[in-house]
DRENVO-827964 format. One line per field, with one value per residue: chain; residue number from 1; residue in one letter; y, x, z of N, C-alpha, C, CB in turn. Coordinates in steps of 0.001 Angstrom, whole numbers, plus 500000, padded with zeros to 6 digits. Glycine has a CB too. Layout:
ch (A,...)
i (NUM,...)
aa (A,...)
n.v (Y,...)
n.u (X,...)
n.w (Z,...)
ca.v (Y,...)
ca.u (X,...)
ca.w (Z,...)
c.v (Y,...)
c.u (X,...)
c.w (Z,...)
cb.v (Y,...)
cb.u (X,...)
cb.w (Z,...)
***
This chain:
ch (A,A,A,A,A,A,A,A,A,A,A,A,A,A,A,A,A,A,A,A,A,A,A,A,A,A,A,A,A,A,A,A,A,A,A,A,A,A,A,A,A,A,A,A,A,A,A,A,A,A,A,A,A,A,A,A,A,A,A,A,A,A,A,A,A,A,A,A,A,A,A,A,A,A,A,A,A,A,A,A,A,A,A,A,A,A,A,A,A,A,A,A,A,A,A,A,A,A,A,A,A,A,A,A,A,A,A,A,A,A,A,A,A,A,A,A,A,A,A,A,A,A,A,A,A,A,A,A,A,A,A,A,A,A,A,A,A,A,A,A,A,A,A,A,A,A,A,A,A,A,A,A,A,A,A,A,A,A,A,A,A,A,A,A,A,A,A,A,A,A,A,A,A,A,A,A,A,A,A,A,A,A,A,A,A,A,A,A,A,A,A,A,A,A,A,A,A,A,A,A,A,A,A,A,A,A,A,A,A,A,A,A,A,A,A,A,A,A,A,A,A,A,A,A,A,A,A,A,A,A,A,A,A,A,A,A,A,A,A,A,A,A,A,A,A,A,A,A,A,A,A,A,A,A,A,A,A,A,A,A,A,A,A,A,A,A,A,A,A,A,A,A,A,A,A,A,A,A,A,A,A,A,A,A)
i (1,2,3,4,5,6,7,8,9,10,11,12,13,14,15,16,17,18,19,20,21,22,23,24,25,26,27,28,29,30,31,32,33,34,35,36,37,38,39,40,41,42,43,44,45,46,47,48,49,50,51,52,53,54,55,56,57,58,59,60,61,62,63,64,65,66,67,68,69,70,71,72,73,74,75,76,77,78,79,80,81,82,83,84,85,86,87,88,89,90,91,92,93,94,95,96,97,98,99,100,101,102,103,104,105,106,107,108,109,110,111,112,113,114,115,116,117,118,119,120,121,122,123,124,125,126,127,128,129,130,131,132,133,134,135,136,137,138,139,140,141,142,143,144,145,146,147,148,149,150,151,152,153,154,155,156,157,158,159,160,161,162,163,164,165,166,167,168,169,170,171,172,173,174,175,176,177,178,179,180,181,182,183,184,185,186,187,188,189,190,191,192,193,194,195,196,197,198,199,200,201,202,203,204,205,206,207,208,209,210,211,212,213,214,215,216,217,218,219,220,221,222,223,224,225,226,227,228,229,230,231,232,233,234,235,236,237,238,239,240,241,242,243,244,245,246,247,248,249,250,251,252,253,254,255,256,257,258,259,260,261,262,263,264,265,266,267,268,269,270,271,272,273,274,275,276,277,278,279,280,281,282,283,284)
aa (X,X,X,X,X,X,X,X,X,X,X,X,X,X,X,X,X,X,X,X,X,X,X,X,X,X,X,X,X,X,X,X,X,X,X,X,X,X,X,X,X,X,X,X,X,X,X,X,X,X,X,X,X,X,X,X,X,X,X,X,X,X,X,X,X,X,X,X,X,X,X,X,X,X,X,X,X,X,X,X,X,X,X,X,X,X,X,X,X,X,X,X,X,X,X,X,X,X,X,X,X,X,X,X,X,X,X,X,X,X,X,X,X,X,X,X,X,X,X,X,X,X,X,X,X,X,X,X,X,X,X,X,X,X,X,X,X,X,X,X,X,X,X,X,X,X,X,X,X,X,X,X,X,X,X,X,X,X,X,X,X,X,X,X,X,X,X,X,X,X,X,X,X,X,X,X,X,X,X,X,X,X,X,X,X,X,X,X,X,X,X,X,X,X,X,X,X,X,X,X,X,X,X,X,X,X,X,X,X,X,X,X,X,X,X,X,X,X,X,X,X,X,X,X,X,X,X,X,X,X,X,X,X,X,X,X,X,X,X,X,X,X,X,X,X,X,X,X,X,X,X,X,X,X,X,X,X,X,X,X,X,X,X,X,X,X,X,X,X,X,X,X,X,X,X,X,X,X,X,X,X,X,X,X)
n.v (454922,457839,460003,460099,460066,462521,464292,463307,463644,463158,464037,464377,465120,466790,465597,464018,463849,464841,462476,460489,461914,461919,459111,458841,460584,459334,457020,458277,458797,456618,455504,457246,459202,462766,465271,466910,467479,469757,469023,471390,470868,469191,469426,470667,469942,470801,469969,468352,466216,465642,464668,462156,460720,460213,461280,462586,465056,466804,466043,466964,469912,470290,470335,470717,473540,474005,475959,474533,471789,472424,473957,472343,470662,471971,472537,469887,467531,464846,462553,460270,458948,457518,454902,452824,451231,450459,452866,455261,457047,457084,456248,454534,451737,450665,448618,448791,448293,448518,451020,452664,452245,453403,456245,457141,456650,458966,460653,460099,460435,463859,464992,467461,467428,467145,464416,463445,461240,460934,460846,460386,461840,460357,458993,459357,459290,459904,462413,461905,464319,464994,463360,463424,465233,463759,460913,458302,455868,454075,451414,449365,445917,443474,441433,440470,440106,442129,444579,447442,449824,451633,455095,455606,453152,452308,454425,453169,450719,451866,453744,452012,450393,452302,453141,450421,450522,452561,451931,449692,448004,446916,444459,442669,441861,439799,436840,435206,431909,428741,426794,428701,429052,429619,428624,425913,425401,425866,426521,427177,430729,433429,436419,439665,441816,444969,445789,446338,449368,452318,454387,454791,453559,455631,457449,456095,455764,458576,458602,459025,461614,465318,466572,468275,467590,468418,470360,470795,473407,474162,471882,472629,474978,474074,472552,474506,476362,474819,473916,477060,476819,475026,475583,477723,476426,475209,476625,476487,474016,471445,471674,469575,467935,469159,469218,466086,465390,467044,465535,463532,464034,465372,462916,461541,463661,463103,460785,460596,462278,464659,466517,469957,471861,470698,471131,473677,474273,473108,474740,477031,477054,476260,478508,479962,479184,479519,482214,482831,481940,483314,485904,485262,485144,487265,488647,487967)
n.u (852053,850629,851462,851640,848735,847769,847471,845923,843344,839925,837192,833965,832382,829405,827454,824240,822483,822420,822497,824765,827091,827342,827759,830091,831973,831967,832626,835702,836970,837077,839365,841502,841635,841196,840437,838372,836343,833695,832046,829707,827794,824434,822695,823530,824317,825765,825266,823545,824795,826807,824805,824266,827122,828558,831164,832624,833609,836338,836525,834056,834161,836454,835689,835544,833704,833410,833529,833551,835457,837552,838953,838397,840854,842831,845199,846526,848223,848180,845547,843284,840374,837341,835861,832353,832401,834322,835166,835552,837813,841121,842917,844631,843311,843111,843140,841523,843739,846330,845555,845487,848134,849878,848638,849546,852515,852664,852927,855181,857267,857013,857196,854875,852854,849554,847327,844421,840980,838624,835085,831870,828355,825595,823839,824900,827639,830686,831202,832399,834350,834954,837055,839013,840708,841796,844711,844767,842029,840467,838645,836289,836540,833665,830941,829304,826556,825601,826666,826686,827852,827166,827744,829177,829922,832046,833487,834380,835377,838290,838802,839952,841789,843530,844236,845694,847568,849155,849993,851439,852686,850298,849439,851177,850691,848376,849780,850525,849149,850997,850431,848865,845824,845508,846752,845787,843423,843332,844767,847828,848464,847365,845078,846520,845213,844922,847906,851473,851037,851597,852096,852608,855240,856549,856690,857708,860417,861278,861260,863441,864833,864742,862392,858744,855808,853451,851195,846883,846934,849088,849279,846569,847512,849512,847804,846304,847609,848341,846310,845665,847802,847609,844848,845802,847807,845639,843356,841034,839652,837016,835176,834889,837099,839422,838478,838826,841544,843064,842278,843172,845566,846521,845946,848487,850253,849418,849663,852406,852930,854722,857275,856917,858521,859156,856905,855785,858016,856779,855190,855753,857222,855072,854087,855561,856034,853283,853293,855792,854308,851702,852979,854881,852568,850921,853361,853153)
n.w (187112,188082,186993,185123,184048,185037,182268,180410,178851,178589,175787,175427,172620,171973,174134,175056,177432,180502,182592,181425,181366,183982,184370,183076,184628,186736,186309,185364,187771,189303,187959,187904,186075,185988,184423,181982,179504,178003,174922,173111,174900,175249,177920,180882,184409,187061,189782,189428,188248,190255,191596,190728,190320,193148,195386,193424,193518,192346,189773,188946,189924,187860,185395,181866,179544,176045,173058,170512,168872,167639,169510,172145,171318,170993,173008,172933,172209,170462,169742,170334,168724,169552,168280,166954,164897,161813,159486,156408,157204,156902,159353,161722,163253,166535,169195,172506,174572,173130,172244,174681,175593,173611,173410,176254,175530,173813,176348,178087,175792,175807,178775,179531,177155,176220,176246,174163,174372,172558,172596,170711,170068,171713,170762,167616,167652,166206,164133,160898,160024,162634,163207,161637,162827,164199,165293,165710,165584,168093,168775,169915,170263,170215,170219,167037,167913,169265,168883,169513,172042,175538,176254,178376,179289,176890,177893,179911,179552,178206,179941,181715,180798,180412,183218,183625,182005,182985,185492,186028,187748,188782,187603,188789,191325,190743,189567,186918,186393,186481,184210,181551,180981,178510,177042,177343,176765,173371,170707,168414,167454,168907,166919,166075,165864,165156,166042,165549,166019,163542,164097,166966,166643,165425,167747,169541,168174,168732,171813,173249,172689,173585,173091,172202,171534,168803,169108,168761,167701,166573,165065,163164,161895,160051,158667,157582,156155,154215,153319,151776,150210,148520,147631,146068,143893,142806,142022,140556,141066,142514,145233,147253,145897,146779,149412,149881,149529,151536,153456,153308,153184,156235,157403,156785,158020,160604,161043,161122,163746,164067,165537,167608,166739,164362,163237,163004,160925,158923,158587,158050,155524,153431,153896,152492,150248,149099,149276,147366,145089,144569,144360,141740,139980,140137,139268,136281)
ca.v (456271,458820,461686,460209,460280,463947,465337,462652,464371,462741,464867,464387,466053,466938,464770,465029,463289,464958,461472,459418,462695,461702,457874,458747,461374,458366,456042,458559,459096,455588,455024,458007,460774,464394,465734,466146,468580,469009,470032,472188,470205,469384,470068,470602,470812,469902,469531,466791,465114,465066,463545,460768,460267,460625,461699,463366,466631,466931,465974,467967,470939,470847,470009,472351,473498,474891,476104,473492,470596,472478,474690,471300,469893,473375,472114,468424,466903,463199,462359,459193,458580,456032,454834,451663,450869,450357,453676,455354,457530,456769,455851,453079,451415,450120,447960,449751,447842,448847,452454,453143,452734,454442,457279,457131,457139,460249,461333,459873,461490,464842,465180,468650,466652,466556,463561,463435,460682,461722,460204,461243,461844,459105,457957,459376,458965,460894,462606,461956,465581,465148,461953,464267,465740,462054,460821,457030,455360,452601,450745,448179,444635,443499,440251,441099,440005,443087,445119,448475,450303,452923,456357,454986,451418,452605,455322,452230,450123,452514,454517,450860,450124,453785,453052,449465,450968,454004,450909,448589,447160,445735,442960,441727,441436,438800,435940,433784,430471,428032,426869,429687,428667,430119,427121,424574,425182,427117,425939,428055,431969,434272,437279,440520,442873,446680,446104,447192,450881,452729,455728,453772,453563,456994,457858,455031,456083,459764,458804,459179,463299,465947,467594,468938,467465,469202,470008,470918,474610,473810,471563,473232,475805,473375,472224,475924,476773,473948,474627,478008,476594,474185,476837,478715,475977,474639,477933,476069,472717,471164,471520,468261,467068,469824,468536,464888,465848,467566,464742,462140,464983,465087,461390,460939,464289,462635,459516,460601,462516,465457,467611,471271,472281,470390,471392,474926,474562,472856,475561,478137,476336,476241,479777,481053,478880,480050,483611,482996,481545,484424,487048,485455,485071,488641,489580,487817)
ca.u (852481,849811,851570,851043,847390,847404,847717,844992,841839,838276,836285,832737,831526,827256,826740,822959,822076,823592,822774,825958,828153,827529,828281,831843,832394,831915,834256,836920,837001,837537,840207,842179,841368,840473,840232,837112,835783,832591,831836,828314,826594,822454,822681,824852,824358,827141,824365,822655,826072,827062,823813,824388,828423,829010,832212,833311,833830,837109,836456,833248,834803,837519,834952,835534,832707,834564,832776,833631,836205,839041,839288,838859,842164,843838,846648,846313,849688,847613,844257,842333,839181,837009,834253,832113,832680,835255,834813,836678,838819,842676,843382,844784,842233,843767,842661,842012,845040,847210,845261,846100,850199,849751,848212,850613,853536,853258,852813,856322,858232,856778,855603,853939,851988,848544,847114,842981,840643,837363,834269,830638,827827,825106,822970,825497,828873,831493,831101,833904,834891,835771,837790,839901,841447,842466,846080,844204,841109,840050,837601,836159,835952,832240,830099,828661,824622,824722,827658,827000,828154,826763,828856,829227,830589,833200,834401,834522,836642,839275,839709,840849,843308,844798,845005,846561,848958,850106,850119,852389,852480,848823,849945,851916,849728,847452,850623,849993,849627,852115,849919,848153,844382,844792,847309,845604,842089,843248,845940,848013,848542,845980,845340,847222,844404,845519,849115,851678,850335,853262,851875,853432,856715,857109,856577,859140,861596,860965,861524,864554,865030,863908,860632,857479,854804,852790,849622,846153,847159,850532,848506,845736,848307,850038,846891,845535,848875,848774,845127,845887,848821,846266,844085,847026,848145,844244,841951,839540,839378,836261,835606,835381,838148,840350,838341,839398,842639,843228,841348,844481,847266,845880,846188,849929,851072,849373,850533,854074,853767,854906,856780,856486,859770,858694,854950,856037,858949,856266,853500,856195,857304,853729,853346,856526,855986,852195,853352,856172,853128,851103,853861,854759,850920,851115,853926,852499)
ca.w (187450,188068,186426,183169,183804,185112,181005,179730,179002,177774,175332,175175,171993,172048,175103,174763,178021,181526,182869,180972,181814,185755,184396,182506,185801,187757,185558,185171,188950,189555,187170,188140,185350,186356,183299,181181,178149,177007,173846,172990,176040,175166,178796,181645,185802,188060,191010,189036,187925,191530,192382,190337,190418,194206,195873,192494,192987,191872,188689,188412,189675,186884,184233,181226,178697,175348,172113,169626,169013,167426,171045,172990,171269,170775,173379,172549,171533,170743,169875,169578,168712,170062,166991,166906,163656,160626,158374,155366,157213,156641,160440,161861,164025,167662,170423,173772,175153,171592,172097,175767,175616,172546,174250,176964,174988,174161,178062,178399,175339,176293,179720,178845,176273,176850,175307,174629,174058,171516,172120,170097,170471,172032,169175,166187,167613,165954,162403,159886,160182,163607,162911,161081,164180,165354,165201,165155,165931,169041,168943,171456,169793,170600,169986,166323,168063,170101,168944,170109,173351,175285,176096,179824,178584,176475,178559,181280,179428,178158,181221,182199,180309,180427,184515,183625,181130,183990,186438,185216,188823,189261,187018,189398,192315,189953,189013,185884,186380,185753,183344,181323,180772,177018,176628,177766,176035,172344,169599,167541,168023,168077,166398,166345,165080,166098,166055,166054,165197,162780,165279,167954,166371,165318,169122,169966,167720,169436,173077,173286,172628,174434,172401,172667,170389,168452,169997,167535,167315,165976,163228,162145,161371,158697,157800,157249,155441,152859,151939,151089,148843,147284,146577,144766,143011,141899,142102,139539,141717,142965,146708,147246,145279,148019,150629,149789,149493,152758,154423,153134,153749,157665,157703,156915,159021,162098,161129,161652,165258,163889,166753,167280,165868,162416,162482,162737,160336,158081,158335,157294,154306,153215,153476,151868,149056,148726,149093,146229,143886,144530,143750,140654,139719,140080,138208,135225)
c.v (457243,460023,461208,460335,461704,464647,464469,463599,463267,463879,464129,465332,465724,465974,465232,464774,463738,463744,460348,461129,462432,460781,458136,459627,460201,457453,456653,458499,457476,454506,456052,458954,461700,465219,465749,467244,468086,469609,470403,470738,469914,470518,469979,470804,470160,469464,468248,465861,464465,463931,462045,459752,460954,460558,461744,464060,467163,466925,466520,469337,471501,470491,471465,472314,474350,474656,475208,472200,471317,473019,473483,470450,470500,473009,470637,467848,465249,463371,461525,458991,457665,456048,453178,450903,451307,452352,454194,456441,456443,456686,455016,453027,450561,449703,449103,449457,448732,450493,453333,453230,453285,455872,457710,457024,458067,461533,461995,460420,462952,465455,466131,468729,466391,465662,463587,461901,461129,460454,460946,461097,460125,458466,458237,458807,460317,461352,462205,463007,465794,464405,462444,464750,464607,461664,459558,456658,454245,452301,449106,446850,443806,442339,441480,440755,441261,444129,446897,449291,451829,453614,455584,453758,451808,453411,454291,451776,450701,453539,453314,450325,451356,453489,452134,450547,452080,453221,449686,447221,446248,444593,442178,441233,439764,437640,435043,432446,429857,427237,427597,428828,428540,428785,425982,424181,426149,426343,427547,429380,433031,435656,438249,441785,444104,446784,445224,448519,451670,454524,455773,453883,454298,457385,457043,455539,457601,459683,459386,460800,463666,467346,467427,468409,468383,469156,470814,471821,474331,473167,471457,474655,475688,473382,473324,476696,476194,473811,475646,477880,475529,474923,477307,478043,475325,475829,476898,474542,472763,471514,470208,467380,467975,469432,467054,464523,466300,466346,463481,462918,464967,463306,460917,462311,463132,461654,459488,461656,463664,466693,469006,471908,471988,471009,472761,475622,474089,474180,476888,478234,476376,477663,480124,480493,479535,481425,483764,482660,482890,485451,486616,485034,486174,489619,489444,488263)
c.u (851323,850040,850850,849753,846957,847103,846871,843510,840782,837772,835577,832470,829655,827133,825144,822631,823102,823672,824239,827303,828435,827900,830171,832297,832356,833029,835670,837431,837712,838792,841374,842310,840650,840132,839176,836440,834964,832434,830705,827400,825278,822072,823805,824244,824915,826579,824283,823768,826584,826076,823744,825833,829018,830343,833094,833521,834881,837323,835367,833552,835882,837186,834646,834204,833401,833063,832668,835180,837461,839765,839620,840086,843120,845100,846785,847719,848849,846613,844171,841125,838320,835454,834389,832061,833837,834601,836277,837462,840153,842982,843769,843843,843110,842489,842710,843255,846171,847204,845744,848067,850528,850190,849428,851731,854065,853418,854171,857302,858052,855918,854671,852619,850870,847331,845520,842202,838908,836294,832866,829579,826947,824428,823852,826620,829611,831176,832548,834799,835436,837083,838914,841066,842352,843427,845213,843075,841278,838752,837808,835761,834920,831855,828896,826845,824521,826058,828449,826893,827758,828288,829788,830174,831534,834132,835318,836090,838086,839885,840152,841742,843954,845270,845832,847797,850132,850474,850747,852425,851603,849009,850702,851645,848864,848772,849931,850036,850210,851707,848784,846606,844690,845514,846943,843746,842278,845022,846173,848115,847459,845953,845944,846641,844976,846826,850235,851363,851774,852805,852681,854838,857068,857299,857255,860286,861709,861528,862398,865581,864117,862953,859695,856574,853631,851672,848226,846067,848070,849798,847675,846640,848951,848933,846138,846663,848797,847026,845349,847099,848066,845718,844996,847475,846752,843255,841138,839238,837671,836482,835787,836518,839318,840117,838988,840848,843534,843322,842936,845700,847329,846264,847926,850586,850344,849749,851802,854141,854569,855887,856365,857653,859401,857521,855091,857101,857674,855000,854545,856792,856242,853539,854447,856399,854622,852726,854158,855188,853129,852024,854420,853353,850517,851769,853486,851192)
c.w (187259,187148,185435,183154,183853,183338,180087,179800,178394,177613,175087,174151,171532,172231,175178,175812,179476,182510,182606,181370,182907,185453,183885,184053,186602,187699,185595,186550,189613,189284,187244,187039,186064,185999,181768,180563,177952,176010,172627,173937,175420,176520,180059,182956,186614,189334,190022,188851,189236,192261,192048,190209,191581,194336,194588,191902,192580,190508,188024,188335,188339,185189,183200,179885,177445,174355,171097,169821,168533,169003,171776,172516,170962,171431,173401,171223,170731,170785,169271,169814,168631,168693,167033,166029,162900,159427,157499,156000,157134,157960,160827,163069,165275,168534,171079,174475,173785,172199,173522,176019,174414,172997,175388,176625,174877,174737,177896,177410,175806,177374,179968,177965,176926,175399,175191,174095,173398,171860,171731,170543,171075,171180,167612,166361,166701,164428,162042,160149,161641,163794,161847,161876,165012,164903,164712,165613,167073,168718,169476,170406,170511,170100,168949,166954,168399,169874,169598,171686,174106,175985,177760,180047,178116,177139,179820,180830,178806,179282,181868,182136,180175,182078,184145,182938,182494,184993,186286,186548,189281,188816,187885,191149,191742,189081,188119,186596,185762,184414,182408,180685,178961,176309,176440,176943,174073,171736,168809,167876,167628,167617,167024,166439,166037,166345,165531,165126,164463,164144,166585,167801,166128,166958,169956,169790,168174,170878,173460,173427,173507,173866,173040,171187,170331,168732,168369,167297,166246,164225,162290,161597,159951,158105,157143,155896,154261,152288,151537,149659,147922,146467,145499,143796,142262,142150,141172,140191,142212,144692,147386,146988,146142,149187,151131,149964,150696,153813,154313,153275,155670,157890,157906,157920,160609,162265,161332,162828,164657,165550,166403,166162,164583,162230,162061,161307,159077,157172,157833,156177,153443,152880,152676,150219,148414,148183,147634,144975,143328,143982,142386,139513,138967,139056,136552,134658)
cb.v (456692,459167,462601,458740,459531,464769,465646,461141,466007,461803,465680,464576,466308,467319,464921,464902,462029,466305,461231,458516,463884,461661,456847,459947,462680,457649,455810,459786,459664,455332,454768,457475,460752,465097,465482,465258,468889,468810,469846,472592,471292,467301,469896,471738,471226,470978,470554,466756,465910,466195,463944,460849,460486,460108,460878,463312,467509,466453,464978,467926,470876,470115,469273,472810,474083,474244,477058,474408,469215,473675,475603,470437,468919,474916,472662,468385,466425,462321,463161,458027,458915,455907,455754,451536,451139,448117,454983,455710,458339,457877,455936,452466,450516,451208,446751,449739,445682,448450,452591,452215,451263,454499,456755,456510,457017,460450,460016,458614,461514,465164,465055,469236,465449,468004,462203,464920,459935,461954,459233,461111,462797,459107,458825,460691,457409,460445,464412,462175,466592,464983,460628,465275,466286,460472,461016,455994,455028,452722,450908,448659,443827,444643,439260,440651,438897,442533,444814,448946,450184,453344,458654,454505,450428,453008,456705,450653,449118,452991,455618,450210,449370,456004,452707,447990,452323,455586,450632,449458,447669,446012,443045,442310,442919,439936,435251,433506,429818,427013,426224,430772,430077,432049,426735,424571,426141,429339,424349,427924,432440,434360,437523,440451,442619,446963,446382,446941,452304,453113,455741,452250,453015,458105,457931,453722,455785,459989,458019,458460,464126,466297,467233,470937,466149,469335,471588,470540,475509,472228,470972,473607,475877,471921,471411,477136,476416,472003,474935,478916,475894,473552,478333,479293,475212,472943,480035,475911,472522,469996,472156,467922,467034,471214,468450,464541,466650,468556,464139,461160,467414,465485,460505,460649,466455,462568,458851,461157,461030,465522,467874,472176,471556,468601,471341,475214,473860,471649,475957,478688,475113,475699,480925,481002,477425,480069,484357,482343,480978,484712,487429,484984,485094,488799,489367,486901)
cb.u (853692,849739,853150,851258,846651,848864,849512,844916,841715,837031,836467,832051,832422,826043,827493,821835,821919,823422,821804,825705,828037,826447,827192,832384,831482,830708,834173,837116,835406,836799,839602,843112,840560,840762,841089,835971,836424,831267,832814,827680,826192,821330,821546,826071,823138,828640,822728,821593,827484,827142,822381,823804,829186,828474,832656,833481,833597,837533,836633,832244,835302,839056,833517,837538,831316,836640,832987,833625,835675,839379,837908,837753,842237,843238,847084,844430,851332,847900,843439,842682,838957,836481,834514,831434,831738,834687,833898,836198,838686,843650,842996,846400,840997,844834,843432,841008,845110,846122,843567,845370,851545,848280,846839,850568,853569,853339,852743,856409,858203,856665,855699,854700,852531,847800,847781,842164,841092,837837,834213,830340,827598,824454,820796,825701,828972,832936,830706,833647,833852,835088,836643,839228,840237,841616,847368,844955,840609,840074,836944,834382,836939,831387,829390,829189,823708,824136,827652,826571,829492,825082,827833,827788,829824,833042,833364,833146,836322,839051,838797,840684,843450,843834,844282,846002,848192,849144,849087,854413,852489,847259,850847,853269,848541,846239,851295,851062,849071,852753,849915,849066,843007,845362,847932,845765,840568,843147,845174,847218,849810,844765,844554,848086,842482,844961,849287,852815,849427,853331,850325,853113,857247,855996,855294,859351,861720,859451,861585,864652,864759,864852,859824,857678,854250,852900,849567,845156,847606,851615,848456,844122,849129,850687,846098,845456,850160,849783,843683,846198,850535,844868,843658,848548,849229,843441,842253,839918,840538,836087,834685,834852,838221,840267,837063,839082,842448,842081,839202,844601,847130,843861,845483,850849,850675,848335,850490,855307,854904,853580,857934,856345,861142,858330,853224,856538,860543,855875,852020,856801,857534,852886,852836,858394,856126,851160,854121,857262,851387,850595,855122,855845,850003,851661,855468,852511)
cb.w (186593,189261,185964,182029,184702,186011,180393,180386,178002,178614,174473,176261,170703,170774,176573,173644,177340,182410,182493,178469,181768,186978,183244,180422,186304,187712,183725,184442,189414,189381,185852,188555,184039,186784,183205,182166,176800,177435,173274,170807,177328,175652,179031,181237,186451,188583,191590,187419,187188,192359,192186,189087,189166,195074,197031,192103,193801,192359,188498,188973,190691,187359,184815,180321,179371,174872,171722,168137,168165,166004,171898,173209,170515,171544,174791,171777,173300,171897,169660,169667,168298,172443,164678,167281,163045,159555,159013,153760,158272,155799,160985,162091,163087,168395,171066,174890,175251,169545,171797,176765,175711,172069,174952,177610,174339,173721,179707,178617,173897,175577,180904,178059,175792,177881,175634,173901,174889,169316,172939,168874,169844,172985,168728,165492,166972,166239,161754,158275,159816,164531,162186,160658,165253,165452,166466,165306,164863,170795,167671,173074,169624,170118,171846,164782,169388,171977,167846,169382,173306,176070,176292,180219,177331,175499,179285,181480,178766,177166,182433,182187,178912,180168,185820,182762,179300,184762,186774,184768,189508,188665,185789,189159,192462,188582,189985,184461,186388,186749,183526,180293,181457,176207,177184,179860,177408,173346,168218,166773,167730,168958,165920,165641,165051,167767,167172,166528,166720,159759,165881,167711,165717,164395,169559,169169,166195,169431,173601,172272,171179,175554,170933,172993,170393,167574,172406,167345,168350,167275,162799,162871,162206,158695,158391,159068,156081,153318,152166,152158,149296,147871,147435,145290,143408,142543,141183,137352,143118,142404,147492,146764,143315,148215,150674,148752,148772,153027,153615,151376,153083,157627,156284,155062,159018,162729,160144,160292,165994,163214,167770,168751,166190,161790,163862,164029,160724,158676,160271,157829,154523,154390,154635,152638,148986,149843,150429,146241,144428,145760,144735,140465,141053,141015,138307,135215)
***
């Protein structure tokens, strides 16, 4: 189904190279995305992109340039972030297959929902601090000799499985054989790694109603709300030890899919309790 692709975005944050911007403009184009953020460019020129990712002006034309990463996921119901490695954020880590009906899930509970996919820069990749913003992680399972992928490559193979996933049909052009290859050369069942995501199942157990998930206005709002009640309840804290803190509170709201109705009901909870602190803070 195409719609569901219409409300998929790819962010690029500090693409340094307008060469791999014409390669993902090329990939998304081919895979049926139209949708594409950049965020603080090295450089940018929609001539040169064209020159190198022909007949895709549609998707250059609607190519947006925003100031930083909270703006590019400001209406962003869903974000995952693509990293080539295992790190210590609290995310669950998904396949691109796992990460694309993921993603598309929660098209289909809220088709208003616009879902994004994060990838970083070309030689750093993503900081931690952006990986903050992410509901869960993908990453591409790779042959450890040569394990890393460039921006171009990854964008390839996940705008692939987001068409499969919206295309449920192509599968059935390509019939299994009556005897599956994996049968006939491979014992035993093979791994599961990436699922099932509990992200997944919150957004399962969701389908079903008719909400609006919370997009990254909605929950930097909570999240802005319940540091200020941190503060109030630890003024003498380390920053670090609030930063740390934050960083594992962020983890379990996105881990439960939060809609708007709760995020909002959450972020005013947050403040009324702050505000009662503060006033008896005060009176004492």
């Amino acid at each position: 189904m195409k719609e569901l692709l219409d409300n998929v975005v790819l962010i690029l944050y500090q693409p340094q190279d307008v060469i791999n911007v014409g390669a993902v403009v090329r990939v998304m184009s081919n895979f049926g995305l139209r949708r594409l953020r950049l965020v603080e460019p090295a450089a940018y020129d929609p001539h040169r992109i064209e020159g190198i990712a022909h007949h895709t002006a549609p998707v250059i034309e609607a190519i947006e340039r925003v100031p930083s990463l909270e703006a590019a996921i400001a209406d962003c119901g869903f974000v995952l972030g693509a990293t080539a490695r295992a790190r210590g954020v609290k995310r669950e880590r998904l396949t691109p297959r796992n990460a694309a009906n993921t993603l598309l899930q929660a098209n289909r509970i809220d088709p208003q929902n616009v879902s994004a996919v994060l990838f970083g820069r070309e030689d750093d990749g993503l900081p931690n601090e952006a990986l903050d913003y992410c509901h869960a992680l993908v990453t591409i399972p790779t042959d450890d000799f040569n394990a890393s992928l460039n921006l171009a490559q990854a964008t390839l193979v996940i705008a692939y499985e987001l068409w499969l996933a919206a295309n449920p049909q192509i599968e059935s052009l390509y019939p299994v054989p009556a005897q599956p290859i994996a049968q006939v050369h491979t014992e035993g069942t093979p791994p599961r790694w990436g699922e099932p995501a509990s992200v997944m199942l919150a957004l399962q157990n969701a389908l079903s109603e008719d909400i609006r998930l919370a997009n990254g206005t909605d929950r930097e709002a909570i999240f802005a709300a319940l540091s200020d009640l941190l503060l109030t309840l630890h003024p003498n804290s380390a920053d670090e030890r609030l930063t740390y803190s934050m960083s594992r509170l962020r983890a379990v709201l996105l881990r439960a899919a939060p809609r708007r109705d709760e995020s909002r009901m959450l972020a005013h909870l947050f403040q009324n309790i702050n505000r009662k602190l503060l006033k008896l803070k005060g009176g004492n």
